[in-house]
C-alpha positions as CSV (number, residue, x, y, z in Angstrom):
1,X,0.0,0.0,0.0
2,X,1.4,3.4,-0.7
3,X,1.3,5.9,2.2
4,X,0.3,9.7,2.2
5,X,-0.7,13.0,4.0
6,X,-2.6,15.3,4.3
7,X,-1.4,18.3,6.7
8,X,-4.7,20.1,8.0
9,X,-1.9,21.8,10.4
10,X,1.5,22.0,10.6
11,X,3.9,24.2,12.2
12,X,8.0,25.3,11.6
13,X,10.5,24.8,14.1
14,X,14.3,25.1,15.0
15,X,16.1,22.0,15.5
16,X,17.9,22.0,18.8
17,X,18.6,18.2,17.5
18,X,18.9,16.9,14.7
19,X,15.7,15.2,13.2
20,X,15.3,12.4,11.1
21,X,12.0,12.5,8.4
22,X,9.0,10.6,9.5
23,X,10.3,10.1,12.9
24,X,9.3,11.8,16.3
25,X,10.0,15.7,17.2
26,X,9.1,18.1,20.4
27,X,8.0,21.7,18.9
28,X,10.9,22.9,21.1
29,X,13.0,21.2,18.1
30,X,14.6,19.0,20.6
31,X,14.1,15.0,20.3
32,X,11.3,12.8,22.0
33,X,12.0,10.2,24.5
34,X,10.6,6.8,24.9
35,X,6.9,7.2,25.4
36,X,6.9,11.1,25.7
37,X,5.3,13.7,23.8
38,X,6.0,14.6,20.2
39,X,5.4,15.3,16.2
40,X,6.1,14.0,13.1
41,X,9.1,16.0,11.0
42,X,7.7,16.1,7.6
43,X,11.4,16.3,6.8
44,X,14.6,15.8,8.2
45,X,17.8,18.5,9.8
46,X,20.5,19.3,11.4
47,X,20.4,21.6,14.4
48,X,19.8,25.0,13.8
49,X,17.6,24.3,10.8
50,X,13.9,25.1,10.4
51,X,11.4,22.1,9.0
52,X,7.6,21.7,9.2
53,X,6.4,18.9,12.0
54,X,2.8,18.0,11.2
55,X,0.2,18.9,14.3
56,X,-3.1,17.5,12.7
57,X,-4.1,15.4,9.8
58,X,-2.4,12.1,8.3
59,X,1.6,11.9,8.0
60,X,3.8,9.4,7.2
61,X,5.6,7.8,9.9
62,X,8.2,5.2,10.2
63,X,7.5,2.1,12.7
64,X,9.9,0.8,15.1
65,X,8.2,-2.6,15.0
66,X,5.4,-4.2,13.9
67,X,2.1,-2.5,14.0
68,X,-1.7,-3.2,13.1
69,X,-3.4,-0.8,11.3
70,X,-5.9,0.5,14.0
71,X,-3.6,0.4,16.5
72,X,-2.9,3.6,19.0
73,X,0.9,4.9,18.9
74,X,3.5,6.0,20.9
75,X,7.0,6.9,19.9
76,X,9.9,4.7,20.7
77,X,13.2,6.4,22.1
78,X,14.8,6.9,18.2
79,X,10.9,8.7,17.8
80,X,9.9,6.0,15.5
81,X,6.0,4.8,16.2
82,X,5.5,1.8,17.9
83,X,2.0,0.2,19.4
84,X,1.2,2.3,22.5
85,X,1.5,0.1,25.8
86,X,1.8,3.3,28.6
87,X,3.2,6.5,26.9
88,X,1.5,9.2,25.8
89,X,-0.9,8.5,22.7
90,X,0.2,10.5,19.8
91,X,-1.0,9.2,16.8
92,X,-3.3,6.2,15.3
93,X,-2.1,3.6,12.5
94,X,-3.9,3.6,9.4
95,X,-1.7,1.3,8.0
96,X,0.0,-1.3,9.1
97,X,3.6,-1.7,9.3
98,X,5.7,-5.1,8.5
99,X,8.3,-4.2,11.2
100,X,10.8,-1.9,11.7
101,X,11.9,1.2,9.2
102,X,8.5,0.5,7.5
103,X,7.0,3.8,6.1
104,X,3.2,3.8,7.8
105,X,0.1,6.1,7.8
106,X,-0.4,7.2,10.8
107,X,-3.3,9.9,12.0
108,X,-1.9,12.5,14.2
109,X,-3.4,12.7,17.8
110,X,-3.0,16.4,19.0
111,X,-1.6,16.2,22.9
């Protein structure tokens, strides 16, 4: 299945750290920790650069293991999605992913 977005609302930041595409942000531009809070870069950067990090609608997010579609989300320590088992919910799968590094649709739970 090929994976999409569609940003209702996104917002720019400064990277504090550097941020890998797809993967988990804070809007302070520094990077999530296991469980905690966080966005999805819609692109990646260095620190210091400005990139949009998608607050509501579909995005594209990479799993860090296998995931049903359906299934609520939390980010992993490397800010990749994985199922949610006690973190803070920040997203839903509307694709499934195979397993790790898998590109994934994933609906965007404001927090």
């Amino acid at each position: 299945m090929a994976v999409g977005e569609i940003t209702l609302l996104q917002e720019t930041i400064t990277l504090t750290a550097a941020a890998t595409q797809y993967r988990g942000i804070l809007l302070t531009g520094a990077a999530v920790s296991a469980a905690g809070a966080g966005y999805p870069a819609a692109t990646g950067g260095a620190i210091g650069d400005s990139i949009p990090v998608v607050l509501l609608g579909v995005a594209i997010g990479e799993a860090g293991a296998a995931v049903t579609a359906g299934a609520l989300l939390e980010f992993d320590s490397s800010g990749r999605y994985i199922t949610r088992s006690a973190g803070t919910i920040v997203g839903r799968a509307l694709s499934g992913a195979s397993g790790a590094g898998v590109q994934m649709e994933v609906f965007v739970i404001p927090h």
